[in-house]
HTML snippet that shows the backbone in 3Dmol.js (N, CA, C, O; Angstrom):
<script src="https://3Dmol.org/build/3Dmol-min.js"></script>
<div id="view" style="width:600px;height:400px;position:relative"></div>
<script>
const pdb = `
ATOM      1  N   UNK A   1       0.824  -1.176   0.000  1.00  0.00           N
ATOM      2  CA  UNK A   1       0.000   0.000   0.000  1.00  0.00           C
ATOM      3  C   UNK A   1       0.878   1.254   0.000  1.00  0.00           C
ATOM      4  O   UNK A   1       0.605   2.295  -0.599  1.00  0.00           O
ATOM      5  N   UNK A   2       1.838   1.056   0.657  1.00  0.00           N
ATOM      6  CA  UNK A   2       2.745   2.777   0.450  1.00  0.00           C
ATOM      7  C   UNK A   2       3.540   2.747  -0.154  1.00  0.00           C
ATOM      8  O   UNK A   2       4.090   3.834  -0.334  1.00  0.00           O
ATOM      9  N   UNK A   3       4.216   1.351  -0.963  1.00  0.00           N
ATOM     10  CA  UNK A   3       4.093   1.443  -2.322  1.00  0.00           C
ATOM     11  C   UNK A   3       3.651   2.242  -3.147  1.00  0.00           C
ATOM     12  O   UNK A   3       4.294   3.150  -3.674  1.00  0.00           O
ATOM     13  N   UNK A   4       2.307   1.922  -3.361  1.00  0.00           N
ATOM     14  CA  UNK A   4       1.251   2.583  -4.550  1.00  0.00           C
ATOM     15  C   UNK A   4       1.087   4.253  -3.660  1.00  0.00           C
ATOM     16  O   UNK A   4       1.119   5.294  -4.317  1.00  0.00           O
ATOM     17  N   UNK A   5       0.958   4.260  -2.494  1.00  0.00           N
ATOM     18  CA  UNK A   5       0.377   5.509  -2.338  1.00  0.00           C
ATOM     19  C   UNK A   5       1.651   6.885  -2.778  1.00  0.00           C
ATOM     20  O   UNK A   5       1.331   8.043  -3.045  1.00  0.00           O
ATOM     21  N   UNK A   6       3.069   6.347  -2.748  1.00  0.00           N
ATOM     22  CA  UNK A   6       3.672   6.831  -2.989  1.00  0.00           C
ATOM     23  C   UNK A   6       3.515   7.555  -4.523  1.00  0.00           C
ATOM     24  O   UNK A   6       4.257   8.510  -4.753  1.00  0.00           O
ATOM     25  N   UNK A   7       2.912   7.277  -5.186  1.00  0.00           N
ATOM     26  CA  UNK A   7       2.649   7.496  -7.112  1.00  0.00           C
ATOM     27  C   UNK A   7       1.119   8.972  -6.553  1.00  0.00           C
ATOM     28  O   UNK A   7       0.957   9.987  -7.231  1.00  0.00           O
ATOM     29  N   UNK A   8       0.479   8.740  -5.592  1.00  0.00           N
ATOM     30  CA  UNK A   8      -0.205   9.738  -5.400  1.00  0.00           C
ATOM     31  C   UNK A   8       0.706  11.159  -4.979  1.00  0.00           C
ATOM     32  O   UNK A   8       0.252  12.299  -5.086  1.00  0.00           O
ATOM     33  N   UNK A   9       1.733  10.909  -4.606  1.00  0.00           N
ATOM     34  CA  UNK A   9       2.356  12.216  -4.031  1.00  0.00           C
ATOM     35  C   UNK A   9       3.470  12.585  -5.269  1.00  0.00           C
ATOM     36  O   UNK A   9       4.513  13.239  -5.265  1.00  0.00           O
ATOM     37  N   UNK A  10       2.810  11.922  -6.217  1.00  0.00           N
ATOM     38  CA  UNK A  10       3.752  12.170  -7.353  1.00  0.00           C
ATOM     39  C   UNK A  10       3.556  12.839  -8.721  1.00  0.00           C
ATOM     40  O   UNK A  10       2.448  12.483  -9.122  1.00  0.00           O
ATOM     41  N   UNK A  11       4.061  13.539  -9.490  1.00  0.00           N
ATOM     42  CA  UNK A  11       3.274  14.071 -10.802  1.00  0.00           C
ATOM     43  C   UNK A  11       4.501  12.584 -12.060  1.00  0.00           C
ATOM     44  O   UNK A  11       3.835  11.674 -12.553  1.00  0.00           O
ATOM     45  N   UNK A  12       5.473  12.585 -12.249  1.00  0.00           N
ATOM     46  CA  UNK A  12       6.070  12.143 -12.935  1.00  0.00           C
ATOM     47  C   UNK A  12       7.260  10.919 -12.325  1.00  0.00           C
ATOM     48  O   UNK A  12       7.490  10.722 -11.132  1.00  0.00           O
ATOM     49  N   UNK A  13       7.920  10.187 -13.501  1.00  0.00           N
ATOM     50  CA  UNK A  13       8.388   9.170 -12.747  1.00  0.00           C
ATOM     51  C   UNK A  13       9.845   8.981 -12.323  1.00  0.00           C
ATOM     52  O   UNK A  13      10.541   8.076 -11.862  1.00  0.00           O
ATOM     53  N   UNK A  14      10.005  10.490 -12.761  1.00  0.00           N
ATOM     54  CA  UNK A  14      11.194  10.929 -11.762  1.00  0.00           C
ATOM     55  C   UNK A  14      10.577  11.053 -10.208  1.00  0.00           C
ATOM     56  O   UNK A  14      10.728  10.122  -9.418  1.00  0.00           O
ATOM     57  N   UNK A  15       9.996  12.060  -9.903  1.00  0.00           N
ATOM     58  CA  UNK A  15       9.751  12.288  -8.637  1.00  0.00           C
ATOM     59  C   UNK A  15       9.210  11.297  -8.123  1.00  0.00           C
ATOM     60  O   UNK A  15       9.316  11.358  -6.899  1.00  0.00           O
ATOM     61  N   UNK A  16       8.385   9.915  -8.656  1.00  0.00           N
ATOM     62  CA  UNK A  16       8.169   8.704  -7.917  1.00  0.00           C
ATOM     63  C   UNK A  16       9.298   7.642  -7.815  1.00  0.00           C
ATOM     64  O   UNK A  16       9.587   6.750  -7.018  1.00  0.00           O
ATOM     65  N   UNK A  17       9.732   8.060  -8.798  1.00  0.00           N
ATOM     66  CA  UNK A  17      11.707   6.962  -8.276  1.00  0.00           C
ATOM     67  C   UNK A  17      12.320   7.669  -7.236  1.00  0.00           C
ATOM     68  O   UNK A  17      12.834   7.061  -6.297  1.00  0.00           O
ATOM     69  N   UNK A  18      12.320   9.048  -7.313  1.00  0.00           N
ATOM     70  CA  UNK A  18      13.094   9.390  -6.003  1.00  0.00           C
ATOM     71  C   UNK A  18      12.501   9.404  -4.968  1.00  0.00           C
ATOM     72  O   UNK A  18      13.204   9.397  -3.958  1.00  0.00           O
ATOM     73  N   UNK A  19      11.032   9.429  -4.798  1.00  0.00           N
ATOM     74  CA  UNK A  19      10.602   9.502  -3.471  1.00  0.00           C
ATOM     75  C   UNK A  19      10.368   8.001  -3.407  1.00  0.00           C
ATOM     76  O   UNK A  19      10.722   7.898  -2.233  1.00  0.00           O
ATOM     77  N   UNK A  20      10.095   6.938  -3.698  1.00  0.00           N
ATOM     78  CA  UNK A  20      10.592   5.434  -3.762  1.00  0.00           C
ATOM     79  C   UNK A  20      11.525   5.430  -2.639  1.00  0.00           C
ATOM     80  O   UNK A  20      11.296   5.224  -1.447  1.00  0.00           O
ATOM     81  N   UNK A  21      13.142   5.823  -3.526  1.00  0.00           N
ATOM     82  CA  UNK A  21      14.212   5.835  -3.110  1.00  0.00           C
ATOM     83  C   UNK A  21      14.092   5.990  -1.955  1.00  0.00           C
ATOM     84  O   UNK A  21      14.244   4.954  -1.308  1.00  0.00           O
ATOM     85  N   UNK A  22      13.871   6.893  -1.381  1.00  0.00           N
ATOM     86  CA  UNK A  22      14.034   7.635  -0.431  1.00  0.00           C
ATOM     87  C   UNK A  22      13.481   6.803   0.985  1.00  0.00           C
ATOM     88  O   UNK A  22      14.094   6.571   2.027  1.00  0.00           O
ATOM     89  N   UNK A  23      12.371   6.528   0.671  1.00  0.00           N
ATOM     90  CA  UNK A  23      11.262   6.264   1.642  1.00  0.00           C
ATOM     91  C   UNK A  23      12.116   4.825   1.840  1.00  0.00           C
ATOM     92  O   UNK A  23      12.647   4.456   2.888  1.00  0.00           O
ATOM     93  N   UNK A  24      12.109   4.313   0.918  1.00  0.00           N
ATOM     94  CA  UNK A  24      12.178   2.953   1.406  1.00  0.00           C
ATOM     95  C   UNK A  24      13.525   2.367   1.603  1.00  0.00           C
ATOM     96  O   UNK A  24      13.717   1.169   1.811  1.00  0.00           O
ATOM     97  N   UNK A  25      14.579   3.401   1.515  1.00  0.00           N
ATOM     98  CA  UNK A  25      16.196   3.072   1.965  1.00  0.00           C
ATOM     99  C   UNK A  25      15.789   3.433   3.595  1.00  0.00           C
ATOM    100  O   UNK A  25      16.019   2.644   4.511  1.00  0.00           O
ATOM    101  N   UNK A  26      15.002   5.063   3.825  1.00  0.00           N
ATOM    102  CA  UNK A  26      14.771   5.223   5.413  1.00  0.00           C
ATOM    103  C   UNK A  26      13.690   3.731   6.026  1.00  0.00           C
ATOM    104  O   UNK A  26      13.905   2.923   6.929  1.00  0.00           O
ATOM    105  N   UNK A  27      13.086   3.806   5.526  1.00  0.00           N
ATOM    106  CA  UNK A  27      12.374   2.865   5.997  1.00  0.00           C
ATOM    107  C   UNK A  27      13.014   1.246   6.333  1.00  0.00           C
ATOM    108  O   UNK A  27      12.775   0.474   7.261  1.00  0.00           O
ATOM    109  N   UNK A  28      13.808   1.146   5.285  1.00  0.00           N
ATOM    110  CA  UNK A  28      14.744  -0.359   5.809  1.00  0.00           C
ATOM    111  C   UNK A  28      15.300  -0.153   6.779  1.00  0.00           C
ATOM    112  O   UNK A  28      15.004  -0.628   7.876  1.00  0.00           O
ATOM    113  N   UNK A  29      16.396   0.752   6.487  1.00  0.00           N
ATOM    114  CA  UNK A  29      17.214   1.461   7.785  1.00  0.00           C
ATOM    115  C   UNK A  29      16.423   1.262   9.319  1.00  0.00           C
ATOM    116  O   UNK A  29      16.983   0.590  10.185  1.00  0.00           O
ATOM    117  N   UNK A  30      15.331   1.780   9.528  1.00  0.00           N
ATOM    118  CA  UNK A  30      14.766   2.063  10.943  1.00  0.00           C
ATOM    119  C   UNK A  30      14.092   0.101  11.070  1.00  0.00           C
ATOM    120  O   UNK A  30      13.797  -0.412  12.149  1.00  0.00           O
ATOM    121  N   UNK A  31      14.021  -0.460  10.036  1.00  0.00           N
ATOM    122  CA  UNK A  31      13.169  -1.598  10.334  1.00  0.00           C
ATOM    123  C   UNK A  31      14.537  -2.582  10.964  1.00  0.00           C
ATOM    124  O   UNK A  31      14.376  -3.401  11.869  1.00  0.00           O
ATOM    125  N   UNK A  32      15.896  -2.312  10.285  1.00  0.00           N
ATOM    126  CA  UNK A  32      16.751  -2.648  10.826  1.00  0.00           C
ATOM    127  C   UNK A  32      17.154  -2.530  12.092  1.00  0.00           C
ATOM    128  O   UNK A  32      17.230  -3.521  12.818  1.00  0.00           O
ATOM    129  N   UNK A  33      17.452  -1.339  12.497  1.00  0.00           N
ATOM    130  CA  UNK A  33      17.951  -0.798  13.586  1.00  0.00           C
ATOM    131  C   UNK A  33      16.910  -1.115  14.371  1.00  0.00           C
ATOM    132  O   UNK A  33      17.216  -1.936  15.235  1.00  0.00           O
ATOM    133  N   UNK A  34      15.925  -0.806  14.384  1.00  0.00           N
ATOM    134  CA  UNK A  34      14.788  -0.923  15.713  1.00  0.00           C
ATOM    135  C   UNK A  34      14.708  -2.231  16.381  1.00  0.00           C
ATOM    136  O   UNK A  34      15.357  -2.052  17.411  1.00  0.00           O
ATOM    137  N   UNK A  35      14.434  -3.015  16.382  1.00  0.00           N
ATOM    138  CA  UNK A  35      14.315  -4.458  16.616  1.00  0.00           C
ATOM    139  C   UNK A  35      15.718  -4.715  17.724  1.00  0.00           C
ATOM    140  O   UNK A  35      15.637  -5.240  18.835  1.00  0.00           O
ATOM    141  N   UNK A  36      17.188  -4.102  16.963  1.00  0.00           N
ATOM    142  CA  UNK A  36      18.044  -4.426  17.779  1.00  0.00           C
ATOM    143  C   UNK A  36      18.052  -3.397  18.973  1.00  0.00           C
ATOM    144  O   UNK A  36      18.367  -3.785  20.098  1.00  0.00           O
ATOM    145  N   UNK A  37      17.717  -2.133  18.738  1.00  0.00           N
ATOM    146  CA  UNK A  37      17.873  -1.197  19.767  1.00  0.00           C
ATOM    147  C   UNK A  37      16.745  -1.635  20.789  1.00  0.00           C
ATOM    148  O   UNK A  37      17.032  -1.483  21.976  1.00  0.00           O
ATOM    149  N   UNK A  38      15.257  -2.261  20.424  1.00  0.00           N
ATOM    150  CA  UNK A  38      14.568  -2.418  21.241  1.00  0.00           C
ATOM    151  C   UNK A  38      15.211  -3.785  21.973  1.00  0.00           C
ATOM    152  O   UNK A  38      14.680  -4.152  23.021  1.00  0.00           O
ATOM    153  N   UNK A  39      16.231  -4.467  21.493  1.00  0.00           N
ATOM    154  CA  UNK A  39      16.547  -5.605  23.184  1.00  0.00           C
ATOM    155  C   UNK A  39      17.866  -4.902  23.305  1.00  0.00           C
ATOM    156  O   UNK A  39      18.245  -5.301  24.407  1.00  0.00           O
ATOM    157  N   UNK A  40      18.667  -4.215  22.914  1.00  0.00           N
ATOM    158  CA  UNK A  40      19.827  -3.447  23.426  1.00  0.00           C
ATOM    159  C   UNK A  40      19.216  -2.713  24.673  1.00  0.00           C
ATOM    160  O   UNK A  40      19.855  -2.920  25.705  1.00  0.00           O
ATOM    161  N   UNK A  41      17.967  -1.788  24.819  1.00  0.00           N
ATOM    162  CA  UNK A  41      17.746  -1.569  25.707  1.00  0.00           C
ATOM    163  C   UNK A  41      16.918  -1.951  26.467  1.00  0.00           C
ATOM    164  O   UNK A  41      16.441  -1.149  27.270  1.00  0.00           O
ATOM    165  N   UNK A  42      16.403  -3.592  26.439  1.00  0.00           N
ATOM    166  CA  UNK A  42      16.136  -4.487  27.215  1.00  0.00           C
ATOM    167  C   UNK A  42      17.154  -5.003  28.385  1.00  0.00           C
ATOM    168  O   UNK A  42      16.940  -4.932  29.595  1.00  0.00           O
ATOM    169  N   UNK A  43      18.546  -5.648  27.610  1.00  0.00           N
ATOM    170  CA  UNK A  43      19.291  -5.729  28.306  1.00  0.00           C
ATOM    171  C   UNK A  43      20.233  -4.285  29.303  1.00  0.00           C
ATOM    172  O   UNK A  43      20.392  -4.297  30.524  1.00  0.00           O
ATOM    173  N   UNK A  44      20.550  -3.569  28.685  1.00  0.00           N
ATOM    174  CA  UNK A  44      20.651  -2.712  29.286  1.00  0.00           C
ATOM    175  C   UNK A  44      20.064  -1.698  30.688  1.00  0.00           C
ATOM    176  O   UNK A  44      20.590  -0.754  31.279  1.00  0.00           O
ATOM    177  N   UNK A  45      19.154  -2.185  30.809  1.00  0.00           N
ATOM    178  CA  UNK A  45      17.722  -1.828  32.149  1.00  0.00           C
ATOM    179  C   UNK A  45      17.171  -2.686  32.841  1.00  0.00           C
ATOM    180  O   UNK A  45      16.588  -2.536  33.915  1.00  0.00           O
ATOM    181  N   UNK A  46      17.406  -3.971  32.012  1.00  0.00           N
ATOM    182  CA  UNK A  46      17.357  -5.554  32.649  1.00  0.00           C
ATOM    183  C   UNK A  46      15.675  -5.077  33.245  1.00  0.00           C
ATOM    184  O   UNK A  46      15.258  -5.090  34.404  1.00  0.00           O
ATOM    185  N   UNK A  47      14.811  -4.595  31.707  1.00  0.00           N
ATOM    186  CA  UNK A  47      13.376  -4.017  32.204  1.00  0.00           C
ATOM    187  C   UNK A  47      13.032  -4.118  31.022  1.00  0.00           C
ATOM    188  O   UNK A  47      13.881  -4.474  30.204  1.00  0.00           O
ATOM    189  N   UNK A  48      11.525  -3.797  30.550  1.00  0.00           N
ATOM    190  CA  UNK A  48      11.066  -3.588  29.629  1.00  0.00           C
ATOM    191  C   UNK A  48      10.292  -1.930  29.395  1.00  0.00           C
ATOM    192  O   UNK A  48       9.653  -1.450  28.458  1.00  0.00           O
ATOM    193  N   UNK A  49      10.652  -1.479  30.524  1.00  0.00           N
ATOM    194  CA  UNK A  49      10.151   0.083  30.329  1.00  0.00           C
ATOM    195  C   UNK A  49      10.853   0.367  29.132  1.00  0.00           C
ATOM    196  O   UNK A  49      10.637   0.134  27.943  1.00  0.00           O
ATOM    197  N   UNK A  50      11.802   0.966  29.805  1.00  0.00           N
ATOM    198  CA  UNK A  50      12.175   1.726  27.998  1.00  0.00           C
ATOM    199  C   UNK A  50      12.792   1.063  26.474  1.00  0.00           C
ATOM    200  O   UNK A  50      13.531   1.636  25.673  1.00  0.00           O
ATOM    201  N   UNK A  51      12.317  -0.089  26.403  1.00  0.00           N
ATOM    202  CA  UNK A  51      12.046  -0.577  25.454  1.00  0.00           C
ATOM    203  C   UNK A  51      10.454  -0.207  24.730  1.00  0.00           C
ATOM    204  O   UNK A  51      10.192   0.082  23.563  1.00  0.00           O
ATOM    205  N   UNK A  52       9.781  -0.311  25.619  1.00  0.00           N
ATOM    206  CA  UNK A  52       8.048   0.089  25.479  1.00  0.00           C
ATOM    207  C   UNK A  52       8.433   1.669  25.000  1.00  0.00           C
ATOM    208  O   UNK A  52       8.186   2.078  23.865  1.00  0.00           O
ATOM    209  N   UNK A  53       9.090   2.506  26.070  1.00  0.00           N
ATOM    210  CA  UNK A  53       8.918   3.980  25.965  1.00  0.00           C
ATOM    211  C   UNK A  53       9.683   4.016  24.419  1.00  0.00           C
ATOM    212  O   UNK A  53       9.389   4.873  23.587  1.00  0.00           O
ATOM    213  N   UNK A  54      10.401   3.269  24.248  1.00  0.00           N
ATOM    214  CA  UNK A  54      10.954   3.363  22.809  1.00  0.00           C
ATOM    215  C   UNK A  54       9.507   3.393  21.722  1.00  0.00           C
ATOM    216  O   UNK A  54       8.967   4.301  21.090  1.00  0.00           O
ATOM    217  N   UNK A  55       9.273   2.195  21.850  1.00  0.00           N
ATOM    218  CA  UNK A  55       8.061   1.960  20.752  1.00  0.00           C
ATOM    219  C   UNK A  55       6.791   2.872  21.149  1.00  0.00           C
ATOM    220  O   UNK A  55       5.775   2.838  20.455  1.00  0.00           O
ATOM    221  N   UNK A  56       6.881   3.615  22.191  1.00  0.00           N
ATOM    222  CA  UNK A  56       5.986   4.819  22.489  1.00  0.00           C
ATOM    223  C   UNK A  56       6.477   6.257  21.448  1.00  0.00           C
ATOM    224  O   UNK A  56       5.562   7.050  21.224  1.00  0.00           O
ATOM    225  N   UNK A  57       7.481   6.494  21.003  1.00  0.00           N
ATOM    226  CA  UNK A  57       8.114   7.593  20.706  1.00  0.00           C
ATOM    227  C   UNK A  57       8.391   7.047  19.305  1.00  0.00           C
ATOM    228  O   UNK A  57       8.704   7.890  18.464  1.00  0.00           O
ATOM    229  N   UNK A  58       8.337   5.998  18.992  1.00  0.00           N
ATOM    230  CA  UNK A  58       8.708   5.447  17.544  1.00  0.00           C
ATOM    231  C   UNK A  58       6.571   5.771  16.955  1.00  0.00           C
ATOM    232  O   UNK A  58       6.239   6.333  15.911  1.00  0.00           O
ATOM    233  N   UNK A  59       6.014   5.449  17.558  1.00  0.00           N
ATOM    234  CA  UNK A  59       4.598   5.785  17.189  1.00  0.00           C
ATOM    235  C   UNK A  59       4.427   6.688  17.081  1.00  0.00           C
ATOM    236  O   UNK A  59       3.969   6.928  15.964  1.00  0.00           O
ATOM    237  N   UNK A  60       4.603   8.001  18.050  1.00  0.00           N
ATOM    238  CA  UNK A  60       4.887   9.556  18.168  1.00  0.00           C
ATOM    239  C   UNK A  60       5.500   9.878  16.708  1.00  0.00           C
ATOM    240  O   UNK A  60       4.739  10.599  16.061  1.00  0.00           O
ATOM    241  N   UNK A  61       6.445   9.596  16.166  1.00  0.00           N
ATOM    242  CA  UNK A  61       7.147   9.676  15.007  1.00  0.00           C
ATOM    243  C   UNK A  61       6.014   9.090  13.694  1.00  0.00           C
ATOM    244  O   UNK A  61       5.800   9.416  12.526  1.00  0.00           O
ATOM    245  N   UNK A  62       5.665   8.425  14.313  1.00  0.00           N
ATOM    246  CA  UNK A  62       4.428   7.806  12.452  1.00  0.00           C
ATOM    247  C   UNK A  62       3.741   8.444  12.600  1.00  0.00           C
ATOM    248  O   UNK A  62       3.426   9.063  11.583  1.00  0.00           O
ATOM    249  N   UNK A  63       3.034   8.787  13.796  1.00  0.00           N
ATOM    250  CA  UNK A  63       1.777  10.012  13.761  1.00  0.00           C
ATOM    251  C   UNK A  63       1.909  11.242  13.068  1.00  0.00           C
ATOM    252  O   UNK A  63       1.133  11.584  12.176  1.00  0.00           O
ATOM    253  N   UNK A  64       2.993  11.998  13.508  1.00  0.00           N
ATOM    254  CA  UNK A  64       3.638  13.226  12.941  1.00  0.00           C
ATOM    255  C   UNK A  64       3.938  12.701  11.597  1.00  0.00           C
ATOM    256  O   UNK A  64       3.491  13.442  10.721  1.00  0.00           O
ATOM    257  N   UNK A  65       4.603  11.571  11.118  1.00  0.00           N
ATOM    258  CA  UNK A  65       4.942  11.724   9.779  1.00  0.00           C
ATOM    259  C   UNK A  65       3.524  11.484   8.771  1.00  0.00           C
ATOM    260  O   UNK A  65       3.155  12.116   7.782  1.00  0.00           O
ATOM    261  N   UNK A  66       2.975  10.416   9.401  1.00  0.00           N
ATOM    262  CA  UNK A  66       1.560  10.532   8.741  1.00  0.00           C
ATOM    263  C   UNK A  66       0.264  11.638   8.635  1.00  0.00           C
ATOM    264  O   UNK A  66      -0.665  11.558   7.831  1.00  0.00           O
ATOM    265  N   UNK A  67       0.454  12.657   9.635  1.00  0.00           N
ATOM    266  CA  UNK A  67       0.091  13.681   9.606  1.00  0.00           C
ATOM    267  C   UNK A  67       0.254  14.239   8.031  1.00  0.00           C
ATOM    268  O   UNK A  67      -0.445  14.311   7.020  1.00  0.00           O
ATOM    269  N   UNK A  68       1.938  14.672   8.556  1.00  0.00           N
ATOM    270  CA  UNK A  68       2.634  15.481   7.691  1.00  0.00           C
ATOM    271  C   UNK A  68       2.069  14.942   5.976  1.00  0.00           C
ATOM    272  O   UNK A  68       1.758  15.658   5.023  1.00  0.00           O
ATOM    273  N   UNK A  69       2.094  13.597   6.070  1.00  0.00           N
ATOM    274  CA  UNK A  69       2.113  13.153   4.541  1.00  0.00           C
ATOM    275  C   UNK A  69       0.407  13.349   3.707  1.00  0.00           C
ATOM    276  O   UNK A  69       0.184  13.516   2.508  1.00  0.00           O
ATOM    277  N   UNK A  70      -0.643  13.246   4.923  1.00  0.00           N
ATOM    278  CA  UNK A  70      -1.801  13.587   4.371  1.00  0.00           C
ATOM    279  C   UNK A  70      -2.086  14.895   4.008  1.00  0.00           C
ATOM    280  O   UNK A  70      -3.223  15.226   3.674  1.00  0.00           O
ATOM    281  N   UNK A  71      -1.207  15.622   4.043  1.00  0.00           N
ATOM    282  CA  UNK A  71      -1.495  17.172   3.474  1.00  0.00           C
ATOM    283  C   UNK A  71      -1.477  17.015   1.795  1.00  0.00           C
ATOM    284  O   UNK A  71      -0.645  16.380   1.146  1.00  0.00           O
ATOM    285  N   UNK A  72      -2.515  17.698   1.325  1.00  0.00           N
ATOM    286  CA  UNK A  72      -2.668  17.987  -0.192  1.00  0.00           C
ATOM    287  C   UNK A  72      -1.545  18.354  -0.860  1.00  0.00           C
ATOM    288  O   UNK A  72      -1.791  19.272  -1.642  1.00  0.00           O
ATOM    289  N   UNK A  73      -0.007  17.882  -0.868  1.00  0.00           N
ATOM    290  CA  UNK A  73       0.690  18.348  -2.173  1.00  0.00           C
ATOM    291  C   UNK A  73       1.439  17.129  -2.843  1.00  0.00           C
ATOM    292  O   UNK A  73       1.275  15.910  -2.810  1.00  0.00           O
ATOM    293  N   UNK A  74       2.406  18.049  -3.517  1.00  0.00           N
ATOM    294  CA  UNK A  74       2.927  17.076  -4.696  1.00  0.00           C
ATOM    295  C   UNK A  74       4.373  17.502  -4.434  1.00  0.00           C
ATOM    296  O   UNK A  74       4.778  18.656  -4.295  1.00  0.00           O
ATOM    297  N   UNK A  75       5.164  16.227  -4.386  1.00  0.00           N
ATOM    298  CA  UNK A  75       6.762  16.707  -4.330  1.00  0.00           C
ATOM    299  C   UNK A  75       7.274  17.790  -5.152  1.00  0.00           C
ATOM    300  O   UNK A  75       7.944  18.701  -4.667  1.00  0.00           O
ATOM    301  N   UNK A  76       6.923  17.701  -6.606  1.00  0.00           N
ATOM    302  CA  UNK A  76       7.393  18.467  -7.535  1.00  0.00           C
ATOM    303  C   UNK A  76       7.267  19.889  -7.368  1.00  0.00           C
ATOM    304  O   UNK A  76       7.850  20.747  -8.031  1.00  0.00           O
ATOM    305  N   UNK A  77       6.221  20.114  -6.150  1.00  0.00           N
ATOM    306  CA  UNK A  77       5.805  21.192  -6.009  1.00  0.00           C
ATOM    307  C   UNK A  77       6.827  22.038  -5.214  1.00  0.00           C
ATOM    308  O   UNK A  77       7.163  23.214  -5.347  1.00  0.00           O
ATOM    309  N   UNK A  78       7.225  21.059  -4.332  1.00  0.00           N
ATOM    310  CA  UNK A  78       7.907  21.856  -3.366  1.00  0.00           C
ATOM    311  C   UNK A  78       9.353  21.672  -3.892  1.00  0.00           C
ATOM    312  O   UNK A  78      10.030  22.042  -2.932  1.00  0.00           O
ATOM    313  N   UNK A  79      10.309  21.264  -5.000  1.00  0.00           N
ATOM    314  CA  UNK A  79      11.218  20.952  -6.056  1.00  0.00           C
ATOM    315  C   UNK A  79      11.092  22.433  -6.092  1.00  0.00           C
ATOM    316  O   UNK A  79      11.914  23.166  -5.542  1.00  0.00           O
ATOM    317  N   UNK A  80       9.698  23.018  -6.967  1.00  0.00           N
ATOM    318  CA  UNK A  80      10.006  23.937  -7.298  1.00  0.00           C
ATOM    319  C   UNK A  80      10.509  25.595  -6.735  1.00  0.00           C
ATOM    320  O   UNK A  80      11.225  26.537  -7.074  1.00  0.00           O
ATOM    321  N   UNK A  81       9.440  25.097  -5.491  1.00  0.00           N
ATOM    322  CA  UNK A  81       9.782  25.948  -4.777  1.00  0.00           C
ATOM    323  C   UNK A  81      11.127  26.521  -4.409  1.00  0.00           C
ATOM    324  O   UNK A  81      11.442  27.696  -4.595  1.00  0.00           O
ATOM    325  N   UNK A  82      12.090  25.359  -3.735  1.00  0.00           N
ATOM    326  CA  UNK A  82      13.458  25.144  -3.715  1.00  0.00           C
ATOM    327  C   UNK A  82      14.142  25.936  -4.979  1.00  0.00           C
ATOM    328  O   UNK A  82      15.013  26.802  -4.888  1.00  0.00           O
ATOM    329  N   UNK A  83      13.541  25.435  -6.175  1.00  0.00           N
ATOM    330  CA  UNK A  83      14.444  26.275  -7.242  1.00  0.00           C
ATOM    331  C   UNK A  83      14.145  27.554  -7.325  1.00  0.00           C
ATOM    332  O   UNK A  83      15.108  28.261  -7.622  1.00  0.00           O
ATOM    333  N   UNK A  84      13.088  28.124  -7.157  1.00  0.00           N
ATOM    334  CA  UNK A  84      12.664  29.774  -7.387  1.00  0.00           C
ATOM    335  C   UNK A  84      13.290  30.735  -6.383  1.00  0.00           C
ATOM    336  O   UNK A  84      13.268  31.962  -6.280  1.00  0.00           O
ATOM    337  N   UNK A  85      13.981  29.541  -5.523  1.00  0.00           N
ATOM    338  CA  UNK A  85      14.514  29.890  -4.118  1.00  0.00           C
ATOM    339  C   UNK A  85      16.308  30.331  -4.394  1.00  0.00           C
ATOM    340  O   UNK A  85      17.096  30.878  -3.622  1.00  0.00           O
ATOM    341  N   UNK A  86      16.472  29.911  -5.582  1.00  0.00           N
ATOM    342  CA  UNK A  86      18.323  29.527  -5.768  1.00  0.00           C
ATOM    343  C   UNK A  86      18.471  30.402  -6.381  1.00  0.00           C
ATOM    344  O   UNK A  86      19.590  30.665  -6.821  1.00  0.00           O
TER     345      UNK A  86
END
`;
const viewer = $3Dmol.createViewer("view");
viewer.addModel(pdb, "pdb");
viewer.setStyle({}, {cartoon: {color: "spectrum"}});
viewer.zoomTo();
viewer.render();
</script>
């Protein structure tokens, strides 16, 4: 699904290869890392609090980004912006 939804935030298939790119190199990245940081700081506290408070603040983070992403625009848009800017 965010796959495909990614082609909605898109006009052309440049800006859907790069926002592809993008999303889903960050997105491996954190699917990587998380898992180990959540028993790194298992063992580390010899607890499960802040392992939880982790995945409390990792949700905090999708909310805000999913926020952010349901707003009405188009990457290209804000591309341009950037350039009218240079």
């Amino acid at each position: 699904m965010a796959l495909t939804l990614i082609n909605l935030r898109t006009r052309s298939h440049i800006g859907s290869s790069a926002l592809s790119g993008f999303t889903q190199g960050v997105g491996y990245a954190v699917a990587c890392v998380g898992p180990f940081l959540f028993g790194v700081l298992h063992d580390a506290t010899s607890g499960w609090g802040a392992s939880f408070a982790l995945l409390g603040v990792a949700v905090l983070v999708l909310v805000t980004g999913g926020y952010q992403a349901c707003k009405p625009r188009v990457l290209e848009d804000s591309w341009h912006a950037v350039e009218s800017r240079v």
